[in-house]
C-alpha positions in Angstrom: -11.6 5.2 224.4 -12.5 3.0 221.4 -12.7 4.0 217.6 -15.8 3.7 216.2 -15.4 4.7 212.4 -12.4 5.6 210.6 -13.9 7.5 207.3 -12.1 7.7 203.9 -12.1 12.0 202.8 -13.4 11.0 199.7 -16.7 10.3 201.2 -17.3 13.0 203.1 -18.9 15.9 201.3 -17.2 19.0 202.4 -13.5 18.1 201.6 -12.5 20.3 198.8 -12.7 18.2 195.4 -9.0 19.3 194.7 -7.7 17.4 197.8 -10.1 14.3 196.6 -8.7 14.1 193.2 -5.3 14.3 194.1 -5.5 11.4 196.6 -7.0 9.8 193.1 -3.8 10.9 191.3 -6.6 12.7 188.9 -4.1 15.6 188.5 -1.5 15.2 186.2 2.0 15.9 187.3 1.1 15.1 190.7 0.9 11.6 190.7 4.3 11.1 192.7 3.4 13.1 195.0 1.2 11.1 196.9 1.4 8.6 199.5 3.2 5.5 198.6 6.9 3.0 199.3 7.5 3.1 195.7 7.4 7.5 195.8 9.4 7.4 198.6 11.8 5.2 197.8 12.1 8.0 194.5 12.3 10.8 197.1 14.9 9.4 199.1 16.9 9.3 196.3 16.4 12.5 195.2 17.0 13.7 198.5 20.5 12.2 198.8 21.5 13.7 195.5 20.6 16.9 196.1 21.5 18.0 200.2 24.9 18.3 200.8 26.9 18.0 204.0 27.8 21.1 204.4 23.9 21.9 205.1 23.6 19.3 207.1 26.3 20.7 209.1 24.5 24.0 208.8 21.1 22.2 210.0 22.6 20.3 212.6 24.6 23.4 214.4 21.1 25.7 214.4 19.1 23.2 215.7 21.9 22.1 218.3 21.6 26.0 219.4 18.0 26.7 219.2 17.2 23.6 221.4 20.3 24.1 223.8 17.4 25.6 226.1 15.5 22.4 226.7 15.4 19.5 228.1 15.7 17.0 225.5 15.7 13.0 225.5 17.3 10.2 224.5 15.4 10.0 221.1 15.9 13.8 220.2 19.5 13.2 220.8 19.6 10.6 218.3 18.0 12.0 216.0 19.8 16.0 216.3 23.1 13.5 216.1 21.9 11.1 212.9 21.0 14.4 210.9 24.8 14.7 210.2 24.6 11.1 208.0 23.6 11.4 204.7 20.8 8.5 205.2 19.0 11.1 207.5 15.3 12.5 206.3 13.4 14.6 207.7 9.1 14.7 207.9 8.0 17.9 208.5 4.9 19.8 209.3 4.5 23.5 210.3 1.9 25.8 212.5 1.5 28.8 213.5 2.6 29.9 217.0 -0.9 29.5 218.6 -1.9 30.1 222.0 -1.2 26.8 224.1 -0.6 25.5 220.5 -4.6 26.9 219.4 -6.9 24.2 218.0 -6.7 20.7 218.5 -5.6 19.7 215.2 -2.5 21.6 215.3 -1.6 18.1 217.4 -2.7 15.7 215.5 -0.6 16.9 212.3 2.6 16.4 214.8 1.4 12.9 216.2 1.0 11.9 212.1 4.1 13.3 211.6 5.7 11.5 214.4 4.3 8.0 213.3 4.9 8.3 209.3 8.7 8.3 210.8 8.1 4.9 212.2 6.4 4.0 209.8 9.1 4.4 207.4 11.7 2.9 209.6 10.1 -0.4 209.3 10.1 -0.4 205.5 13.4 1.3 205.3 15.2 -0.3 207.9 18.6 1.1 206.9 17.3 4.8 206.9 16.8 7.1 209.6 13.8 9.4 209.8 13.4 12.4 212.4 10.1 13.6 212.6 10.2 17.7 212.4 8.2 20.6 213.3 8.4 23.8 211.7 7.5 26.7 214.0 6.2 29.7 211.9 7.6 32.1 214.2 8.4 34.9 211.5 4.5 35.3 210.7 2.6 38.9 212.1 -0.6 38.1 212.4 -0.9 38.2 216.0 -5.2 38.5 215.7 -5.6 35.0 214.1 -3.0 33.1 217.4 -3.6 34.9 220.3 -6.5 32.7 221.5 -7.6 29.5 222.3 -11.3 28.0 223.4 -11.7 25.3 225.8 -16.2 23.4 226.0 -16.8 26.5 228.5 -14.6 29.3 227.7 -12.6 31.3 225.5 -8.5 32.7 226.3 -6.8 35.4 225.4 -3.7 37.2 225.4 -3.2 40.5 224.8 0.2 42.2 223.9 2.1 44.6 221.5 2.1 43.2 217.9 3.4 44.4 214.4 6.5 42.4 213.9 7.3 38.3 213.6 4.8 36.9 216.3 8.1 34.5 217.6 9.7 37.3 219.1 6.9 39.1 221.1 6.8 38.6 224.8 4.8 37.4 227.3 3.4 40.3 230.0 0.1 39.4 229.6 -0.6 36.2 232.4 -4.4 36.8 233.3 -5.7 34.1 230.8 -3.6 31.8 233.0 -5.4 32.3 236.3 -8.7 31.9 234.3 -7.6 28.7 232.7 -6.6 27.7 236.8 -10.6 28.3 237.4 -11.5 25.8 234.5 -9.1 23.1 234.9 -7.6 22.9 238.7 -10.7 20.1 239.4 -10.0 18.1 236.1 -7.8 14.8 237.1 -4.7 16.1 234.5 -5.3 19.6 235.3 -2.3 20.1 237.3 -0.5 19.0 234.5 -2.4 21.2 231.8 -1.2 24.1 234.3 1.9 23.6 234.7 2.4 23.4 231.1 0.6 26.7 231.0 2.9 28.6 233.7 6.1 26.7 232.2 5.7 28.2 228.6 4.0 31.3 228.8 6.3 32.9 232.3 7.0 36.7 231.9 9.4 37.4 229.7 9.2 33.9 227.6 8.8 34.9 223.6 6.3 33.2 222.3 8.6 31.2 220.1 9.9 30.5 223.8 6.2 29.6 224.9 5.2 27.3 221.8 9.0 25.4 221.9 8.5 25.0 226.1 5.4 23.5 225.4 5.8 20.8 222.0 8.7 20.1 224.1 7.0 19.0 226.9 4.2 17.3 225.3 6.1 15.3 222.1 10.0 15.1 223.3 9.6 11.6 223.7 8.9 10.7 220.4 11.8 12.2 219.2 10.4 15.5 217.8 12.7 18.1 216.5 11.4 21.8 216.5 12.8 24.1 214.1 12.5 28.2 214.1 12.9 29.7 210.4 13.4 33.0 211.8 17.4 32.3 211.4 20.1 34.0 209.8 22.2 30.3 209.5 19.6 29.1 208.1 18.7 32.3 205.3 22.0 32.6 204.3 21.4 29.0 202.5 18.6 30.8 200.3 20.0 33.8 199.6 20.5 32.9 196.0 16.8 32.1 195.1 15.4 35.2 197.4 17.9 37.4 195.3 15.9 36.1 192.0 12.6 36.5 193.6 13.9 40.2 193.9 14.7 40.7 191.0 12.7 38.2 188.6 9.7 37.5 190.6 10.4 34.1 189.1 7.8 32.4 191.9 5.0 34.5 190.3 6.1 34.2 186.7 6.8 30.2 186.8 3.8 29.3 188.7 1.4 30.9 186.5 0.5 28.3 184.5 -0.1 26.0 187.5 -2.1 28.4 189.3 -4.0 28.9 186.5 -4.6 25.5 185.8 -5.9 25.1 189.3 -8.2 28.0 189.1 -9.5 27.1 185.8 -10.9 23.5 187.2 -10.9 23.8 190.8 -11.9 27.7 191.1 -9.8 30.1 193.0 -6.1 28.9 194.1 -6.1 29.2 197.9 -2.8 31.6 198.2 -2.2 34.0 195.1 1.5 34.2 194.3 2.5 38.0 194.6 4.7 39.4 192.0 7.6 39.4 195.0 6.9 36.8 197.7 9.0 38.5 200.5 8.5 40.3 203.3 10.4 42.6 205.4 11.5 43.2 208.6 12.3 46.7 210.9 10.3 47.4 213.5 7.2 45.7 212.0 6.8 42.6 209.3 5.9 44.3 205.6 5.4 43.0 202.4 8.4 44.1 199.5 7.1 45.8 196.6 8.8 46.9 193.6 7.2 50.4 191.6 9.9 49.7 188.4 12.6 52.1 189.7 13.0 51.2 193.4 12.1 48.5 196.0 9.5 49.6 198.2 8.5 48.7 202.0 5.1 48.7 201.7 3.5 50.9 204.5 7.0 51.5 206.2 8.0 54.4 203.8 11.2 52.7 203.2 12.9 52.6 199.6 15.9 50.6 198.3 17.5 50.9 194.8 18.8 47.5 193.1 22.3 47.7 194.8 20.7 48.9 198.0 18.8 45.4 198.2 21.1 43.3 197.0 23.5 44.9 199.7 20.8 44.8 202.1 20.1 41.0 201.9 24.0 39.8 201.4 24.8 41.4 204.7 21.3 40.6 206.6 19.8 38.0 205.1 18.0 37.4 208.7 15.8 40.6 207.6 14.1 38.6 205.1 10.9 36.7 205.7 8.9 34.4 203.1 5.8 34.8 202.6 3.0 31.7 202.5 4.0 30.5 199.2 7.9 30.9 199.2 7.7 29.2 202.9 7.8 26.1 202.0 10.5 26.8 199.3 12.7 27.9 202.5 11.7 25.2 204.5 12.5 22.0 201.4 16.2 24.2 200.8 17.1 23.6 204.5 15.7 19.9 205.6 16.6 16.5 204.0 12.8 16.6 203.8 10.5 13.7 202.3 7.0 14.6 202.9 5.0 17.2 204.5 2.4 17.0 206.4 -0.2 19.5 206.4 -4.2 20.6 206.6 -6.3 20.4 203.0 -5.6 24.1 202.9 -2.3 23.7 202.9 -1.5 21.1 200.7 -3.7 23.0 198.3 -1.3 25.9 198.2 1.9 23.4 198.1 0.0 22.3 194.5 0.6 25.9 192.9 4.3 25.5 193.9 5.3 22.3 191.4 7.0 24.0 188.4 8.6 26.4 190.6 10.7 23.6 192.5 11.8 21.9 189.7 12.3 25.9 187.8 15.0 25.9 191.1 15.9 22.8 191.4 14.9 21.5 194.6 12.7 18.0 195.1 9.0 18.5 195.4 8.5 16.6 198.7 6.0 13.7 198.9 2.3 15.6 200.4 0.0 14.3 203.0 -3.2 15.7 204.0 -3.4 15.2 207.6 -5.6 12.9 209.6 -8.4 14.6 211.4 -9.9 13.0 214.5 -13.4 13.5 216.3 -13.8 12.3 219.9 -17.5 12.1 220.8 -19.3 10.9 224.3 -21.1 7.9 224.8 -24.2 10.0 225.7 -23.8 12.0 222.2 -23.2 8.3 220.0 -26.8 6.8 222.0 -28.0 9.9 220.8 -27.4 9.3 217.2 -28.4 5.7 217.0 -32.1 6.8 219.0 -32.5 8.8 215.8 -31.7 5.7 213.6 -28.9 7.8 212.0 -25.6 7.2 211.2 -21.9 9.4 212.4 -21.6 9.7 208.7 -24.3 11.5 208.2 -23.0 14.3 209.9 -20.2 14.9 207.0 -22.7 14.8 204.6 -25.6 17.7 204.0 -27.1 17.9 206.8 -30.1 19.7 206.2 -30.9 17.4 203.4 -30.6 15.1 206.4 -32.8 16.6 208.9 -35.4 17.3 206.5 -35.4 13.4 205.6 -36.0 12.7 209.3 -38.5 15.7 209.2 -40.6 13.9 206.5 -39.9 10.4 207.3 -43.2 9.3 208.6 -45.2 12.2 207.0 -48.9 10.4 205.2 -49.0 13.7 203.0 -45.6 13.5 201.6 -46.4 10.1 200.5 -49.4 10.9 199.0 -48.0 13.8 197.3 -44.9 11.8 196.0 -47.4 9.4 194.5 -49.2 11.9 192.7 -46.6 14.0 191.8 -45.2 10.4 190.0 -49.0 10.0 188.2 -48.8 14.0 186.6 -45.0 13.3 185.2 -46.3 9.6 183.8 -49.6 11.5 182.8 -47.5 14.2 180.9 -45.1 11.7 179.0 -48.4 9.9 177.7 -49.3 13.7 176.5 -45.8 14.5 174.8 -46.0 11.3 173.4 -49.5 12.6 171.8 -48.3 15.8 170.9 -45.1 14.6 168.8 -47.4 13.6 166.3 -49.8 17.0 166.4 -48.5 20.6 165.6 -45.5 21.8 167.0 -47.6 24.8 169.7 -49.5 22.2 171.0 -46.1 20.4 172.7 -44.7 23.5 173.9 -48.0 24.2 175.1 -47.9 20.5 177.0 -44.3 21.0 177.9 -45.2 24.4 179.9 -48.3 23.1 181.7 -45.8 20.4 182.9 -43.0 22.6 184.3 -46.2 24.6 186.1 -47.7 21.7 187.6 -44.5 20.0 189.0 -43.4 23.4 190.4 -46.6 23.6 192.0 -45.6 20.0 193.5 -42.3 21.9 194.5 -44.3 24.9 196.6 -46.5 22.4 198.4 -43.7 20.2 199.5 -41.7 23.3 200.6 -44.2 24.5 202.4 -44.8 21.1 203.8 -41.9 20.9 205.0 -42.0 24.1 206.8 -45.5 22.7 208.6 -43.6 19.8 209.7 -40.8 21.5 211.4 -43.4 23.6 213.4 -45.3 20.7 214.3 -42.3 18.4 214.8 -40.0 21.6 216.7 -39.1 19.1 219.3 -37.2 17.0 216.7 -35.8 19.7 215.1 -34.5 20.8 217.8 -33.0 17.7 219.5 -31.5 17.5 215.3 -29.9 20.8 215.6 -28.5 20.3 219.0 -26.9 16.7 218.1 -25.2 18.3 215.2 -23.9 21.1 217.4 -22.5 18.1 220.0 -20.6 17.1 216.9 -19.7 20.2 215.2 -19.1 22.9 218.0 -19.2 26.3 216.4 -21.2 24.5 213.5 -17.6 23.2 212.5 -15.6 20.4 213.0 -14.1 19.7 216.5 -10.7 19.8 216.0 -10.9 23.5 214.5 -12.6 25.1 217.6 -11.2 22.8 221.0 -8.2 22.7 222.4 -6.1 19.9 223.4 -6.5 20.4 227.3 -10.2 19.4 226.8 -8.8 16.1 226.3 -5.9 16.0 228.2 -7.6 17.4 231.4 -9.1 13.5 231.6 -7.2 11.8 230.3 -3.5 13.2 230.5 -0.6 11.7 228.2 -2.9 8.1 227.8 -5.0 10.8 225.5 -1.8 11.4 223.0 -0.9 7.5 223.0 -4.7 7.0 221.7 -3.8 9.6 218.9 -0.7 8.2 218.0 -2.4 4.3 217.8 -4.8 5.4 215.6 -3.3 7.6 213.4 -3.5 6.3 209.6 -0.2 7.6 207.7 -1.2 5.3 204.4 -4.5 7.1 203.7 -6.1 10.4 204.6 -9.2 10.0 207.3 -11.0 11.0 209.3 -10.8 8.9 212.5 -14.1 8.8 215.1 -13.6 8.1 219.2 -16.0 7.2 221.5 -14.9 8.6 225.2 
């Protein structure tokens, strides 16, 4: 395996121009928020003046329990242990509960996580910094995690959903045999199978499943995993859920943000409801208040004021934040720095500024994750036979291909050449007609806009010739850009891990981990 390119976001076209501008520290209020010693040597700060003890006491005896089930090593001992001192942060980043941990990327945000710890260390020696994942076990959208695709084929699991996803449990096991039919050939398949049967064995929840498996995969570089769905951990925030109850003060303070963000960068990416809570009985559902009583939305379930209040004193467990007040939850219970998350994410953290410091808890440092690309030798020759670049592939590719379409086209140069004669040929007449009456140059302005839109249709339909004629090209364009973006998307969203690991097992993550960039957001090119 050897890198090839590592590419900066801001030049590649289709990263969201809110993601590119904050990297820029373009948008005010955010500017120490970003990447940097100096911001974290702020946070740190911040971070020791505001987390007590006593949560760290809190923290430390919830993790202790909800990992007593694993198998942990040397390094996650340390670390569980050195969250009790008050120079312990945390770096978080959160996922869903994905089957066999979903699309690729979903490892690469833990492998950045895991080396902005050590990165840290060496500029702050006499800190310690415990990389953290944040299972989002308390989520019940079972549709969008209950798959995974492999080159060849797509897995499934099918079972009862409704309620948090964390808590459902495996019965379902036929995507495991199927998996056995890909992989048992592959040199790390055994492995990759293993892992499989491990996690998801009857009866494992799939907070279980997803904890079994992170475990196996990261627990020797010292990742914690943490499950919100906890009622040690909600009685910490039972304060700011009881003002979202009853002042929706996450909708009301973030307004001007979110409209901020709307009115430059169109639509925010989460829309802050006027109560960002959900709750939970047999099923997940969102809280809704009609004025007079507090209403679980499609559950028929009503509380009054005191009911509620009551309700969440005595079972705070029954609680669940939503997207937005997630990451409020998350910063109240960590000695947390930075967060690590995709573009979409850290999008949504953006509407959340004035809130923290309305509540006051430090706005952590955020990172836009690395994204990698692994690509075949075979696929690269293929590139560099067409004289093109791996960058053009993040750009527009269809402006692309039709440049490679034309390239050697006689009639588009002679049409270029002409088409540059008419627009000289029509300055020299506007020229003339500035000094003649006024129809006359709106006459000579109209015949100009006709004739160059005739220039228009013919290279369109040029164009369209050539790709018949050249359909061969075309086709060996379309199918390069479908070697690079499976699905017509980028790699990491549609593969899983085990199309890596099957060849090349844990030497796979340790290529990851090397070439990582925590400094700077990029996108980072293999050859395999």
């Amino acid at each position: 395996m050897k890198t090839i390119n590592k590419i900066s976001f801001n030049d590649i076209e289709n990263i969201p121009q809110l993601i590119k501008d904050f990297l820029d520290q373009k948008i005010e209020g955010f500017e120490e928020s970003t990447f940097s010693l100096e911001h974290f040597t702020k946070q740190i700060h911040l971070k020791q003046e505001s987390f007590t003890s006593e949560q760290r006491d809190v923290l430390f005896n919830v993790l202790e329990q909800q990992l007593s089930n694993l198998k942990l090593s040397t390094r996650q001992k340390e670390n569980l242990e050195n969250l009790k001192l008050p120079d312990t942060f945390t770096i978080t980043t959160g996922h869903q509960l994905n089957l066999f941990s979903g699309p690729v990327f979903f490892v690469y945000k833990i492998l950045q996580t895991i080396k902005t710890c050590s990165y840290l260390k060496v500029h702050f020696p006499d800190f310690n910094f415990v990389p953290v994942y944040w299972m989002a076990s308390e989520d019940h959208d079972f549709a969008e995690i209950n798959h995974f695709k492999t080159e060849n084929n797509y897995y499934e699991i099918n079972e009862k959903s409704g309620g948090p996803v964390g808590r459902i449990e495996v019965s379902d096991t036929f995507f495991i045999s199927e998996f056995e039919k890909e992989f048992k050939d592959s040199v790390f398949g055994t492995e990759l199978i293993l892992m499989l049967k491990e996690a998801y064995k009857v009866g494992n929840t799939l907070t279980d499943a997803i904890k079994i498996l992170v475990n196996r995969l990261f627990s020797d570089f010292g990742l914690l995993i943490i499950d919100g769905d906890s009622k040690e951990l909600k009685n910490q925030i039972k304060d700011i859920f009881k003002d979202e109850i009853l002042n929706s003060s996450l909708y009301n303070v973030s307004k001007e943000k979110v409209n901020f963000l709307t009115g430059k960068y169109g639509k925010v990416q989460v829309n802050p409801r006027e109560i960002n809570l959900f709750y939970f009985s047999e099923t997940r559902d969102r809280i809704d208040f009609d004025g007079n009583k507090y209403i679980i939305i499609d559950r028929g379930l009503q509380f009054s004021r005191e009911e509620i209040l009551n309700e969440l004193e005595d079972s705070p467990e029954r609680f669940s934040p939503n997207a937005l007040m997630r990451p409020v939850y998350q910063e109240k219970v960590l000695p947390n720095l930075a967060y690590i998350g995709g573009n979409a994410e850290i999008m949504y953290w953006l509407e959340l500024k004035d809130y923290f410091d309305t509540i006051n808890i430090p706005f952590p440092i955020l990172i836009p994750r690395n994204s990698m690309l692994f690509l075949q030798d075979k696929t690269l020759k293929k590139i560099d036979k067409l004289n093109l670049k791996i960058d053009d592939f993040f750009q527009n590719f269809a402006t692309i291909t039709n440049g490679k379409i034309l390239d050697d086209s006689a009639v588009v140069k002679v049409l270029e050449e002409k088409e540059s004669l008419l627009i000289n040929s029509f300055s020299d007449l506007r020229a003339i007609a500035e000094t003649t009456e006024r129809s006359f140059g709106n006459m000579v302005k109209a015949e100009e806009v006709r004739q160059l839109k005739s220039f228009k249709r013919m290279k369109k339909r040029l164009l369209h010739a050539e790709k018949i004629k050249q359909s061969e090209l075309l086709e060996r364009l379309e199918n390069l850009f479908l070697d690079v973006h499976p699905s017509k998307t980028w790699q990491e969203r549609v593969y899983n891990f085990s199309v890596f690991f099957a060849d090349y097992g844990y030497s796979w993550l340790e290529t990851c981990l090397e070439e990582m960039v925590v400094q700077e957001s990029k996108l980072i090119i293999v050859a395999i």
